[in-house]
C-alpha positions in Angstrom: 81.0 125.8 87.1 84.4 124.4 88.5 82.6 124.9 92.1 80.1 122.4 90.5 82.5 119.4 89.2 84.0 120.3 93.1 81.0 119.0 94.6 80.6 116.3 92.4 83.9 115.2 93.0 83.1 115.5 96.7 79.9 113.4 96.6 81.6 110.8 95.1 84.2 110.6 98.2 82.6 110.7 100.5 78.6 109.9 100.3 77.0 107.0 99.3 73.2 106.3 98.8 71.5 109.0 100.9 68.8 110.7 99.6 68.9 114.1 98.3 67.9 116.0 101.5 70.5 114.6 103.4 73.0 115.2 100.8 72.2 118.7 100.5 72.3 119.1 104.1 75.5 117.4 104.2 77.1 119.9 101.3 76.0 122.8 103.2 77.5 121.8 106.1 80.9 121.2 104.5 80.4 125.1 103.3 79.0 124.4 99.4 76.6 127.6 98.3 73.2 126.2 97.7 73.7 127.5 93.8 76.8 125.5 93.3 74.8 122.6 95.3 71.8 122.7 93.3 73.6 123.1 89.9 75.5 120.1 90.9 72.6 118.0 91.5 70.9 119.1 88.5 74.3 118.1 86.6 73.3 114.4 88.1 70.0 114.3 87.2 71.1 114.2 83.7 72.4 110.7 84.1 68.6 110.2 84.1 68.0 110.5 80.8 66.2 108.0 78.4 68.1 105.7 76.1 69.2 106.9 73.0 69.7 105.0 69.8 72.7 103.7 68.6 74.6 105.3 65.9 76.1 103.8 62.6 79.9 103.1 63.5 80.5 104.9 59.9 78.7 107.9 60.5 80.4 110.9 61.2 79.5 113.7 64.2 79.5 117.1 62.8 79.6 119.7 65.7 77.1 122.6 65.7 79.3 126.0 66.2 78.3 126.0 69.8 79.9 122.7 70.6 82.7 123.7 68.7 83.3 127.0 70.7 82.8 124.9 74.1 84.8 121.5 73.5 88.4 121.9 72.4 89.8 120.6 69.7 91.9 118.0 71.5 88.6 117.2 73.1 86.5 116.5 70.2 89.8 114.2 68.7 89.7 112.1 71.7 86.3 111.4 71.4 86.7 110.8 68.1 89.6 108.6 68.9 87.3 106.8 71.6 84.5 105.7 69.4 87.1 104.9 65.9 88.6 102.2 68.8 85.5 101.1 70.2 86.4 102.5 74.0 82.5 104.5 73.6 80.0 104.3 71.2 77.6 106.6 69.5 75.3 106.8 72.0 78.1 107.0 75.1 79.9 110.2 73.2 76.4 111.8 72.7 75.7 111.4 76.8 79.5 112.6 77.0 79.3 115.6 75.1 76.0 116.5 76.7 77.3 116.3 80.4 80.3 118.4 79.2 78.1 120.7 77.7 76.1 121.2 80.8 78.7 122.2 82.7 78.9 125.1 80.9 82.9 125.4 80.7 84.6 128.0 78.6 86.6 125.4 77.0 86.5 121.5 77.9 90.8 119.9 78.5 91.2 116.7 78.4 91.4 115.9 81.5 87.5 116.9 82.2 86.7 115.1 79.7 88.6 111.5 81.2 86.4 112.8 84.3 82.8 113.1 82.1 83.6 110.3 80.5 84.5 107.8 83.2 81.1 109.2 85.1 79.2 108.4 82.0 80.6 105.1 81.7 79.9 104.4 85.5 76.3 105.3 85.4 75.5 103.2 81.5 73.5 100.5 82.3 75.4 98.4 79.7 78.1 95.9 79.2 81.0 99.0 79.5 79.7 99.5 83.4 81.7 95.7 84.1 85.0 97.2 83.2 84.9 101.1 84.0 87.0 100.1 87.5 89.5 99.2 84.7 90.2 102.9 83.6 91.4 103.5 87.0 95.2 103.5 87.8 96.1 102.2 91.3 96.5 105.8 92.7 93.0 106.3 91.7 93.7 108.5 88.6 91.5 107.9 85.9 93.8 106.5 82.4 91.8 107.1 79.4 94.2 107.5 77.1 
């Protein structure tokens, strides 16, 4: 799945609003397999998901054996972290851990997760969109925590 968060990284550098045949087209050229193309796209989609509802700040997120096998432990701290100061909400680390989950890593480092993240902040239709640009540094690397 690396080949996958590749392409991703590539679409957003270097396309902009073209629709999905001449993005694939455009990946192929630039010598993506159509699996690693397709995955990747699929990996979008879910950005397309509905609403969910937002979650008591004093609740607590048990993680089901599977997420615990797939997110580290320093992963599922920073989330943790994230919500406790207000960087995400309920609903934000549920979309997180869900993107990171599809990617369908061994384990999840931190710095995937600063990737995840800042994508799922970038495509939230709420207030947290305004200042996502803020998370970058001025060489472009994303500063999470």
């Amino acid at each position: 799945m690396e080949d996958v968060i590749d392409i991703i990284s590539y679409l957003l550098d270097h396309l902009d609003d073209e629709d999905d045949d001449m993005v694939e087209d455009h990946l192929r050229a630039v010598g993506f397999p159509d699996d690693d193309i397709q995955r990747a796209l699929d990996w979008m989609e879910g950005f397309a998901v509905e609403e969910q509802d937002e979650t008591s700040p004093r609740s607590l997120r048990a993680y089901h054996p599977y997420e615990q096998q797939n997110l580290s432990v320093a992963a599922r701290g920073q989330l943790h972290d994230w919500e406790r100061l207000g960087v995400i909400n309920g609903a934000m680390r549920e979309r997180i851990i869900d993107r990171l989950l599809a990617l369908e890593l061994d384990d999840t480092d931190l710095e995937t997760l600063d990737w995840v993240a800042f994508m799922v902040m970038a495509n939230d239709p709420g207030p947290e969109a305004f200042w996502v640009d803020a998370l970058l540094g001025s060489d472009g690397a994303r500063i999470l925590h």
